[in-house]
C-alpha positions in Angstrom: -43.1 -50.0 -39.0 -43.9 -52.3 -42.2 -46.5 -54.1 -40.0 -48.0 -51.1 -38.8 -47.9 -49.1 -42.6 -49.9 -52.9 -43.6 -52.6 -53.2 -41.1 -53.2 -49.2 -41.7 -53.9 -49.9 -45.6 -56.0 -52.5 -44.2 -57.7 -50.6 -42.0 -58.3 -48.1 -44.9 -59.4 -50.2 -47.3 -62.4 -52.1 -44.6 -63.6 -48.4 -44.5 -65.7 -49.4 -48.2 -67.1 -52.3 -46.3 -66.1 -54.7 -48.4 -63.4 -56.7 -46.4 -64.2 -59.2 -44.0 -62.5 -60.9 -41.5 -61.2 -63.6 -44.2 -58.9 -60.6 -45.6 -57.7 -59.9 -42.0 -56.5 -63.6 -41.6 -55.1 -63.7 -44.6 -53.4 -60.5 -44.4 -51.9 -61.6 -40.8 -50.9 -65.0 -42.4 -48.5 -63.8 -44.7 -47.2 -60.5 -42.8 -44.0 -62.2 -41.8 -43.4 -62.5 -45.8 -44.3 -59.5 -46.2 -41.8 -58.3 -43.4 -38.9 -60.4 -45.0 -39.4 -58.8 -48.3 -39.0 -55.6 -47.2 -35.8 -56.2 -44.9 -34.3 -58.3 -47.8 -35.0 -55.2 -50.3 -33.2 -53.2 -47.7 -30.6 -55.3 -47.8 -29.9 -55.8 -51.0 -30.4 -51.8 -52.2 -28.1 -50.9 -49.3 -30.6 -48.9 -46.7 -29.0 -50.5 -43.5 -25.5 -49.2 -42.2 -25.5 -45.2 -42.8 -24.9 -42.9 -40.1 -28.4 -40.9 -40.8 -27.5 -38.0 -39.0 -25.0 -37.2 -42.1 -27.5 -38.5 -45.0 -27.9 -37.3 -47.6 -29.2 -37.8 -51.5 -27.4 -41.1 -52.3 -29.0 -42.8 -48.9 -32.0 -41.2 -49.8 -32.1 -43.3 -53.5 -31.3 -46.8 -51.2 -34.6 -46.5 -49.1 -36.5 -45.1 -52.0 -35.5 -48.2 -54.4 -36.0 -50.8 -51.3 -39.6 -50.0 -50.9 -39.9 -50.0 -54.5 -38.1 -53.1 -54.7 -40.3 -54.5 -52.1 -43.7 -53.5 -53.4 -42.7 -54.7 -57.1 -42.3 -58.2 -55.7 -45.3 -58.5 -53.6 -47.2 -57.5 -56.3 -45.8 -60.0 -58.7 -46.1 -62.9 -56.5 -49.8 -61.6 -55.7 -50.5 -61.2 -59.6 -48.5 -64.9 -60.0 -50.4 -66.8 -57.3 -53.9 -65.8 -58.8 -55.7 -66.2 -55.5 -54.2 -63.0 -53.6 -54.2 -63.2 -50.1 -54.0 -59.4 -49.7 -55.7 -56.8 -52.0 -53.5 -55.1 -54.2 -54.5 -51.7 -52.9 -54.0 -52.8 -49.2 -49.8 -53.5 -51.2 -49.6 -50.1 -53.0 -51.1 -48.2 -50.2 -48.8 -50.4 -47.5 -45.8 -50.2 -49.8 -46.5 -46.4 -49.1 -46.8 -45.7 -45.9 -43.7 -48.3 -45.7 -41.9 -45.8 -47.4 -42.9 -43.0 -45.6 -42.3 -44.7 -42.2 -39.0 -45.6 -42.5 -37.7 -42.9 -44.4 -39.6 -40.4 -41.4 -37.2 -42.7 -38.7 -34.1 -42.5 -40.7 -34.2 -39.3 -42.1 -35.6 -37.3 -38.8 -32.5 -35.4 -38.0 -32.3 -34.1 -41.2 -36.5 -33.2 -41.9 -36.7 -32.3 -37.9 -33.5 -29.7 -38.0 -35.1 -26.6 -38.0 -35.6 -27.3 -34.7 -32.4 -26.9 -33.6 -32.7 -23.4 -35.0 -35.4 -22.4 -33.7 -33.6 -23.2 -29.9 -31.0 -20.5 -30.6 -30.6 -18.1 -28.4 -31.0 -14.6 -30.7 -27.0 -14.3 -29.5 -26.4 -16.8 -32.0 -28.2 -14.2 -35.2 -25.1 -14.1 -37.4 -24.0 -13.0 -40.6 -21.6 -14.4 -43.2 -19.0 -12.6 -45.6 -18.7 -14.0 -48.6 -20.8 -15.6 -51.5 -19.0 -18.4 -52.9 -18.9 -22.2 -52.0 -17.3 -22.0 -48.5 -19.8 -19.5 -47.4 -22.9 -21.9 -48.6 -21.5 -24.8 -47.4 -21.1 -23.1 -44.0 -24.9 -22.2 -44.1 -26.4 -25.1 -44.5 -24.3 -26.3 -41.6 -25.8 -24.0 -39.4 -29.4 -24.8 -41.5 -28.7 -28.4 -40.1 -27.6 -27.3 -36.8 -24.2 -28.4 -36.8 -22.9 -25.2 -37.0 -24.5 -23.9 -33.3 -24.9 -20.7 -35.0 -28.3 -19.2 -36.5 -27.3 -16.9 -40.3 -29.7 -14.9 -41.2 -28.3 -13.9 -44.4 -24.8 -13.3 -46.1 -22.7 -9.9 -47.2 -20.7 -9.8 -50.4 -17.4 -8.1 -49.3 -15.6 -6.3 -52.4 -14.6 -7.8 -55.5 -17.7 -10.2 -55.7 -20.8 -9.4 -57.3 -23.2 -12.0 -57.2 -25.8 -12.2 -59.9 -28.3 -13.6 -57.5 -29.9 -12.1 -54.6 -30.6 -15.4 -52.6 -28.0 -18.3 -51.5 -28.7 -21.7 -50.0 -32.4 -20.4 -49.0 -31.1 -16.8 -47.9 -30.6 -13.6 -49.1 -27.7 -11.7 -49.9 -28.2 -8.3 -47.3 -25.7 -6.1 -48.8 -22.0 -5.2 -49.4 -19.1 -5.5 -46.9 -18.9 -1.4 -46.1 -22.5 -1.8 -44.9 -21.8 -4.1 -42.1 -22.5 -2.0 -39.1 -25.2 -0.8 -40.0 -26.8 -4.8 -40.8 -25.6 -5.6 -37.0 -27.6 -3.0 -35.9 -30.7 -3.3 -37.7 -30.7 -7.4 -37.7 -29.4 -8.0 -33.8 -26.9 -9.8 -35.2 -23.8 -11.2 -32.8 -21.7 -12.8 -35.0 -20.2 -11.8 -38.3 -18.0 -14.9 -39.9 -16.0 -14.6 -42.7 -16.4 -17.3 -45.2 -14.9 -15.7 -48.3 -11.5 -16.0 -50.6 -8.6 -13.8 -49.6 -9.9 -13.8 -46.4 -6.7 -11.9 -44.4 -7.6 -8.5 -46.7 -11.6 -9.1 -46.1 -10.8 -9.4 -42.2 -8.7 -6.7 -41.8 -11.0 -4.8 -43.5 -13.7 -6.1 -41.5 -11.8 -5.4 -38.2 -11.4 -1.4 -39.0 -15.6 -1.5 -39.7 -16.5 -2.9 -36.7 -14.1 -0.6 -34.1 -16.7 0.8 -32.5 -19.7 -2.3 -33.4 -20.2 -4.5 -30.5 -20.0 -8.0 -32.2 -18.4 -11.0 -32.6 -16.0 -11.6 -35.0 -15.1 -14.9 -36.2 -13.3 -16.9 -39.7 -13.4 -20.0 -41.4 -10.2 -21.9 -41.9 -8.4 -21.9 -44.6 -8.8 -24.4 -47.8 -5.0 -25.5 -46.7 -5.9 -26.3 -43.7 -9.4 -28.2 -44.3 -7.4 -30.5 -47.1 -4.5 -31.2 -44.9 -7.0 -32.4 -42.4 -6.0 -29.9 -39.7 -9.4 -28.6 -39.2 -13.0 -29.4 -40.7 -14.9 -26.9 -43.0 -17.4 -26.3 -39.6 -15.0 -25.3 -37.5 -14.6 -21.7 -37.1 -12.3 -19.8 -34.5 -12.1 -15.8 -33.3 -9.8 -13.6 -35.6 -6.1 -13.8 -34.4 -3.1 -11.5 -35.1 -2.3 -13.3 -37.9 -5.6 -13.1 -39.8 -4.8 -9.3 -40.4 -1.6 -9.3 -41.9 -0.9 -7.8 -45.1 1.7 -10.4 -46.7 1.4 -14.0 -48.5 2.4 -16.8 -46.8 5.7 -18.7 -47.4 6.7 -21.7 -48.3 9.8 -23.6 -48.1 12.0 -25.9 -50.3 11.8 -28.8 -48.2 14.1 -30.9 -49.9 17.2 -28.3 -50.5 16.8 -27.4 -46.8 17.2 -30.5 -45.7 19.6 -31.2 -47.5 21.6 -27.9 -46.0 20.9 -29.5 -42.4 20.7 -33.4 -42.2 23.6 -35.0 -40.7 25.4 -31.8 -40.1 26.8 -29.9 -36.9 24.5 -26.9 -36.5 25.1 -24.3 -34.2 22.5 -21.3 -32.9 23.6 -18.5 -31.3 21.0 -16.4 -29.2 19.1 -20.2 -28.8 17.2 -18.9 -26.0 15.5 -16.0 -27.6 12.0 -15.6 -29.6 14.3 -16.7 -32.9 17.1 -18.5 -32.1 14.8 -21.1 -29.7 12.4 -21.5 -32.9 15.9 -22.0 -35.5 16.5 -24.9 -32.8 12.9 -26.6 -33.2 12.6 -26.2 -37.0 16.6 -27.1 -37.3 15.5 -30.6 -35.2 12.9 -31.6 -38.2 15.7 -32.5 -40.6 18.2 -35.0 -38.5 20.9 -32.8 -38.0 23.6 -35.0 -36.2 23.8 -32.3 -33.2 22.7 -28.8 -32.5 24.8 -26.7 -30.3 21.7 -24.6 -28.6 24.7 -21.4 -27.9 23.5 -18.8 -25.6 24.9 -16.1 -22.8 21.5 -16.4 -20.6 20.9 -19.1 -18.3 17.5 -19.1 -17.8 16.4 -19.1 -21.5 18.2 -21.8 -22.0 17.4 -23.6 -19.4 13.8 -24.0 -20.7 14.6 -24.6 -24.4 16.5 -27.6 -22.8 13.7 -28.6 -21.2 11.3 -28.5 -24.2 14.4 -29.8 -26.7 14.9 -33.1 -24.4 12.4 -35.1 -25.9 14.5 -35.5 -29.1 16.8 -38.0 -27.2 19.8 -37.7 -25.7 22.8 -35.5 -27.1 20.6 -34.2 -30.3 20.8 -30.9 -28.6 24.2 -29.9 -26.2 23.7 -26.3 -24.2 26.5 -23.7 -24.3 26.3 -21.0 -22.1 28.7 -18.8 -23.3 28.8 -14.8 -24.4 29.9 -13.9 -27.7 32.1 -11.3 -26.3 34.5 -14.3 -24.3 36.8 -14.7 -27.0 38.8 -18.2 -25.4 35.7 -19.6 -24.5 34.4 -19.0 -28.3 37.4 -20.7 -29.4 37.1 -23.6 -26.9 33.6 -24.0 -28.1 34.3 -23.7 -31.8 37.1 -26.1 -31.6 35.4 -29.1 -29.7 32.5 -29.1 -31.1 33.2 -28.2 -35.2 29.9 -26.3 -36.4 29.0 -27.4 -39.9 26.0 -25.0 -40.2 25.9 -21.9 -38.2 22.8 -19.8 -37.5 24.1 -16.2 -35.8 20.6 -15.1 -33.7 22.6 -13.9 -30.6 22.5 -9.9 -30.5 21.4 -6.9 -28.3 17.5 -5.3 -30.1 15.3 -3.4 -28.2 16.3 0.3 -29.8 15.6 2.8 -26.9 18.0 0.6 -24.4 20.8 0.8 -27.1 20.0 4.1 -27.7 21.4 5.0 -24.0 23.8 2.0 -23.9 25.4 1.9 -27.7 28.7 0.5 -26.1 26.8 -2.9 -25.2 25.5 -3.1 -29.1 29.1 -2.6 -30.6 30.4 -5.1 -28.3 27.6 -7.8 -28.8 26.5 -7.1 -32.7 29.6 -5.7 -34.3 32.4 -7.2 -32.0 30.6 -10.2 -31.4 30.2 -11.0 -35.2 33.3 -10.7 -36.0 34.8 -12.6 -33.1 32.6 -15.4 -34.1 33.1 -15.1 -37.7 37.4 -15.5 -36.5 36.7 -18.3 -34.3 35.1 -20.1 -37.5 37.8 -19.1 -39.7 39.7 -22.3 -40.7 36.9 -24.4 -39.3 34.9 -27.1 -41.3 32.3 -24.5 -41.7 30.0 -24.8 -44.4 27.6 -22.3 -44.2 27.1 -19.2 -42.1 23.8 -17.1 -41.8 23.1 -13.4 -39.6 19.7 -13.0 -38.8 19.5 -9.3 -39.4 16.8 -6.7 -39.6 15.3 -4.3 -41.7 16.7 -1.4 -39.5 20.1 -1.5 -41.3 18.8 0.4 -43.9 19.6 3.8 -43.5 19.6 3.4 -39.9 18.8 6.1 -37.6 19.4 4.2 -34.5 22.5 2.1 -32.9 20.8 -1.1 -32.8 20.4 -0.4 -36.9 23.8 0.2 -37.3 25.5 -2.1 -35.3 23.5 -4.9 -37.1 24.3 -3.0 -40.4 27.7 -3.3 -39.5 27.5 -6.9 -39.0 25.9 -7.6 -42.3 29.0 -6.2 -43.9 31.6 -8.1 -41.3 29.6 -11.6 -43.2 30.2 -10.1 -47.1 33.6 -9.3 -45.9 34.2 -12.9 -44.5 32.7 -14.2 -47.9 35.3 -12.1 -49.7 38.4 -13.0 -47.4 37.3 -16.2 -47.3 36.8 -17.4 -50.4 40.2 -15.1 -52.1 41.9 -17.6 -49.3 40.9 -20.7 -50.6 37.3 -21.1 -48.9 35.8 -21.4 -51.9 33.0 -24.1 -50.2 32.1 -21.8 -47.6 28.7 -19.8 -48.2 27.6 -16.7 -45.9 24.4 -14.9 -45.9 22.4 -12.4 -44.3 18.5 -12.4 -43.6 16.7 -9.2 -43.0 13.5 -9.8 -41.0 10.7 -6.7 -40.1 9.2 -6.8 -36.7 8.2 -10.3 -35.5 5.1 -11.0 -33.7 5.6 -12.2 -30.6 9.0 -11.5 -29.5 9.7 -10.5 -26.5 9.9 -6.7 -26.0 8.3 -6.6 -29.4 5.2 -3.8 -30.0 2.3 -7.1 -30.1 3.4 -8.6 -26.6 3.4 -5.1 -24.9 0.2 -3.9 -26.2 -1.1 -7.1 -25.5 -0.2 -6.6 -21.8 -2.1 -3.4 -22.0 -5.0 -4.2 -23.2 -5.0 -7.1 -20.2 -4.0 -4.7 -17.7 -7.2 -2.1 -18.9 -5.1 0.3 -20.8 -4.5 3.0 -22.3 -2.5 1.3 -24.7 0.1 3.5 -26.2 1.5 4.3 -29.5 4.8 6.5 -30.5 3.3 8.6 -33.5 0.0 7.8 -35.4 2.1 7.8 -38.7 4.8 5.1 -37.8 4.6 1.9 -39.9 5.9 -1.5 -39.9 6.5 -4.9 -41.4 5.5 -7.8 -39.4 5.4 -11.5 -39.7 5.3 -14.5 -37.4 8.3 -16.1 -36.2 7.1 -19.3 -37.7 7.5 -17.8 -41.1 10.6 -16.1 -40.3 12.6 -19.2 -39.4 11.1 -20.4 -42.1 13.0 -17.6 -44.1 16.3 -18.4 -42.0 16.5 -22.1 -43.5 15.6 -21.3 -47.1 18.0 -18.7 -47.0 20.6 -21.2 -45.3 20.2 -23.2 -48.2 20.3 -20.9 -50.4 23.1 -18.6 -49.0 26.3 -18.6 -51.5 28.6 -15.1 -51.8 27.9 -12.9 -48.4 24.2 -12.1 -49.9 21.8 -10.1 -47.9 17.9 -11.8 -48.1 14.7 -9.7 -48.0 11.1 -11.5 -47.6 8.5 -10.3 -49.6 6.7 -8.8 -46.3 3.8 -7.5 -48.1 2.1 -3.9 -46.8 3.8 -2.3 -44.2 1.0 -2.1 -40.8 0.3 1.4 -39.5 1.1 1.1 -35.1 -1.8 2.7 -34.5 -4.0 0.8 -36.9 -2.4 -2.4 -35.1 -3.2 -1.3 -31.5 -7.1 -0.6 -32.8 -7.5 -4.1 -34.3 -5.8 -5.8 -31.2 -8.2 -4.3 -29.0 -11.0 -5.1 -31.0 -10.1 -8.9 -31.3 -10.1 -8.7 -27.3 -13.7 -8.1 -27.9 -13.6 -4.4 -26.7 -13.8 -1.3 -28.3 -11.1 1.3 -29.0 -11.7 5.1 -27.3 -14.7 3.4 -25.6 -13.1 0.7 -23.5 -9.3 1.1 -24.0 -7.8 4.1 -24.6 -5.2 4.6 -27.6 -2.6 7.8 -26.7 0.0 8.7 -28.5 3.7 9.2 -26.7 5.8 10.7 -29.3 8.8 9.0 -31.5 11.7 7.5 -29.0 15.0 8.5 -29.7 16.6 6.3 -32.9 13.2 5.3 -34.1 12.0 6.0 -37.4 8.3 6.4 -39.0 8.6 3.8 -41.4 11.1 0.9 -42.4 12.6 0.7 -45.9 14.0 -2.9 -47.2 16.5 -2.2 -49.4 19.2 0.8 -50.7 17.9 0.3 -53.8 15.6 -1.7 -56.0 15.9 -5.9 -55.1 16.8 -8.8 -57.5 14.9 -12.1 -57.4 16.4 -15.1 -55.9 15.7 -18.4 -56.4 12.3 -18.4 -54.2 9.5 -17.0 -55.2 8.9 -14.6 -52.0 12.5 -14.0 -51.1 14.6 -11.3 -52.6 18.6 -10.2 -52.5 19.4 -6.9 -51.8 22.2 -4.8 -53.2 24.3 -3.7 -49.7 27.6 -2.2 -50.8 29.7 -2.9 -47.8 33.6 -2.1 -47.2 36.4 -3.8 -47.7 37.7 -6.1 -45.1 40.7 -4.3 -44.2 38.6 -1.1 -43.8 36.2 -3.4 -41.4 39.3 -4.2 -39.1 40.0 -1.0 -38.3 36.7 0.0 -37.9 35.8 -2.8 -35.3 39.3 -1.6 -33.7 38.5 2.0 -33.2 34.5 1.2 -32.3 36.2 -1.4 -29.2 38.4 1.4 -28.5 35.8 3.9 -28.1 33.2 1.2 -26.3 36.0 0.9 -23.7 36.4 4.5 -23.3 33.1 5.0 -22.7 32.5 8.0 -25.1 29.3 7.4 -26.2 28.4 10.2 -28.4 31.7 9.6 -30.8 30.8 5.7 -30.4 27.7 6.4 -32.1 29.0 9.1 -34.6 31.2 6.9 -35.9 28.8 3.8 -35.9 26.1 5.7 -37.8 28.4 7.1 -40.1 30.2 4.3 -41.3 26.5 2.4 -41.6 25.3 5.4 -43.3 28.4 5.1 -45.9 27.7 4.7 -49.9 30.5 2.1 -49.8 32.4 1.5 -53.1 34.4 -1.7 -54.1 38.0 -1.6 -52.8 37.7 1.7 -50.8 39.8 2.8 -47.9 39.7 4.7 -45.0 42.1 5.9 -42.4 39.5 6.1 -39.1 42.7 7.8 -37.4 42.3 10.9 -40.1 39.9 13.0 -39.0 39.6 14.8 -42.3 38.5 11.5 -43.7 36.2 10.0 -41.3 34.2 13.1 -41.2 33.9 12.6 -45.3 31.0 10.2 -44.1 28.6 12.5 -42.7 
């Protein structure tokens, strides 16, 4: 290229008439100088060694200063020497085209990429949400290609009002509540968000677009891009989680593993949607062993299978049932839990609706069973994964697992008046986790595969979700923080309307809701309730941040015993209807310190209703 920008000033310059063919020898004689100037300018200012394809400004300065370099010492030598051998127009205008040449070669990905635009398909016309340095940086990807996507312009969702109407070479097209209407009139087929508090912008975006045939897609995170997880290009379809109304949690890292390294951790319920992900997180902090504790073979089985490859005896299997009180005792005895995370209960409300006998003896009778056979052990902390249905539960499956919560603040008090001072007990109240099996997301998720219609209970009913990730997350900080019997709440956020839910899922499969999936409406099941409460009463602040104590007035542990006696008594009777009278009552109960109650009295037990 040097040779070639030389010999065209040359040829430029014999145009006049006045070079003859001593120039041309002359100029051929020292074109190898010439040549080794320039490569040594290129050396020295730094031009060689860039991956062009990513160049940018500073690379930019390196060949600009070379052939600067380059053409300042020719000419010096030229005006030295006295007798030039090469006119000094033939070294500006060579030092030029020089210039030109090789910053043409280097830089043609970047000058040429419009190119790459121009090969889109017009399925690749997209718009971004947002107008801040995420959605400009993601721009002028796509402006370079990189991105595979063509943006046509960007939409300012609410809360930001740009002062300018253009943005890396495009215009701002209008506000987030216009969006359907820009698809339709621009063709477009993508609509990324690129924009801070993304989660509220895309669930806002998701209830815009129900019946708007487009793509929709995010950017990841800042976390995410820092920790190296993902690259600010890469951009994925809206999940689930995108759409959830709640902040995400973090952990204390160092007092959980404190809680857990080197201890004897057992899960019950290890084979279900929690327990199993108590077991994986549990394995981060070198406990010595976890017992993985559950009734179903098969679910354990394949936690097994995915636990093995933490070596050798870090996790032992127990198949065993809560209810088997020897084999409890067997198990509690050989093996000496430290740590004990209780996941192990019946959940699905309808079933224990019809069935309420198999939720006293599996929630209530099998809590307090466990919570004997630890009695006296080297126990050191003891945590029920609970659920926000204990409060002022309508259903069975509420009130058994309200029940429970109160057998743990009863075994902190008896515990701790018998010299178990070191023991600490806790309860953890989760909402709806996504993903569970038999949970709401998994089942309309099934529908929508299977066509639909995709069915909701009522229109009104609300609930608190999460991911299970974050609610074993919750399980360990509250393990760690767990002291007196106290009862946890997450900060959960905005409680999610069901029927909103089912609309965005079907919209994330790409269809469209009442066009392509129907959404019908099957009335409240027996036990459930419209919406969820957290609490009794208003919530103190804990330690963390996100996670709150409830106040759960819970009887006395005397009063407990008998009630767990008559509930077995009426589960083995099989009389249903007073099982759950009595269950709902005494979960229903606006418990005071120290108070008693003969079960046996009928005048007093029907005082609870």
């Amino acid at each position: 290229m040097i040779v070639v920008s030389y010999l065209t000033a040359m040829t430029i310059r014999s145009f006049d008439g006045q070079v003859d063919d001593r120039w041309w020898v002359s100029v051929l004689s020292v074109m190898p100088f010439i040549v080794l100037v320039h490569i040594a300018a290129n050396i020295l200012m730094g031009a060689y060694g860039h991956v062009w394809e990513y160049a940018s400004i500073s690379e930019a300065r390196s060949v600009l200063a070379a052939s600067f370099l380059a053409t300042g010492v020719l000419l010096t030598l030229t005006f030295a020497l006295g007798d030039r051998p090469v006119p000094l127009s033939v070294l500006i205008a060579g030092g030029l085209l020089a210039l030109f040449s090789q910053g043409a070669v280097r830089f043609r990905s970047r000058l040429f990429s419009f190119n790459k635009i121009l090969q889109l398909e017009a399925t690749d016309r997209a718009l971004i949400i947002g107008t801040g340095k995420t959605a400009a940086a993601l721009a002028r990807d796509a402006a370079e290609g990189s991105a595979g996507i063509n943006v046509i312009g960007f939409v300012s969702p609410r809360g930001e009002s740009p002062s300018v109407r253009k943005m890396a070479g495009l215009p701002i097209l209008g506000e987030l509540d216009q969006i359907a209407q820009l698809v339709e009139t621009y063709g477009v087929r993508e609509v990324i968000v690129a924009s801070d508090g993304a989660s509220a912008v895309a669930r806002e975006l998701v209830d815009l677009c129900v019946d708007v045939d487009v793509r929709l897609r995010i950017m990841p995170g800042v976390d995410d891009v820092l920790n190296g997880s993902t690259t600010g290009v890469d951009i994925r379809d809206l999940e689930l989680t995108d759409l959830l109304a709640r902040p995400k949690v973090s952990t204390d890292l160092a007092a959980v593993g404190a809680s857990l390294q080197d201890k004897v951790v057992l899960v019950t319920g290890a084979g279900g949607s929690i327990g199993s992900v108590i077991v994986d997180q549990v394995l981060r902090f070198s406990p010595r062993t976890v017992i993985a504790m559950d009734h179903d073979e098969t679910h354990l089985h394949d936690g097994m299978l995915r636990w093995a490859e933490h070596g050798e005896g870090r996790v032992v299997a127990a198949l065993c049932d809560l209810r088997d009180v020897d084999h409890l005792n067997r198990l509690i005895a050989l093996h000496e839990p430290q740590v004990v995370f209780h996941a192990a209960a019946h959940k699905h409300v309808p079933i224990l609706e019809e069935w309420p006998e198999e939720a006293v003896k599996t929630n209530v009778l099998g809590t307090a069973r466990l919570l004997e056979a630890l009695r006296g052990s080297s126990m050191e902390r003891f945590i029920l994964i609970s659920t926000d249905k204990t409060v002022n539960p309508t259903s069975v499956m509420g009130a058994s697992k309200r029940i429970a919560e109160m057998l743990v603040q009863a075994a902190a008090t008896a515990y701790r008046s018998n010299g178990h001072a070191g023991c600490a007990y806790g309860s953890v109240r989760f909402g709806n986790v996504l993903g569970s099996r038999g949970s709401v997301v998994p089942t309309f998720m099934e529908q929508i595969r299977n066509g639909g219609p995709v069915t909701v209970t009522d229109e009104r009913m609300t609930r608190y979700f999460m991911t299970t990730e974050e609610a074993v997350e919750l399980v360990l900080q509250a393990g760690a923080m767990a002291r007196n019997g106290d009862v946890f709440v997450l900060d959960m956020g905005q409680p999610v309307k069901i029927v909103d839910l089912a609309h965005r899922m079907i919209r994330l499969a790409g269809l469209v809701p009442g066009r392509d999936i129907e959404v019908i409406s099957r009335g409240v099941r027996p036990g459930e309730k419209l919406y969820e409460e957290l609490a009794h009463g208003p919530m103190r602040p804990s330690s963390h941040e996100k996670i709150n104590v409830a106040e759960a007035p819970a009887a006395g542990p005397a009063v407990l015993l008998d009630l767990c006696n008559h509930l077995e008594t009426l589960a083995e009777s099989g009389e249903s209807e007073q099982l759950k009278e009595l269950l709902l009552a005494a979960a229903n109960q606006n418990w005071s310190p120290g108070e008693t109650i003969d079960l046996t009295d009928p005048s007093e037990a029907n005082t609870w209703t």
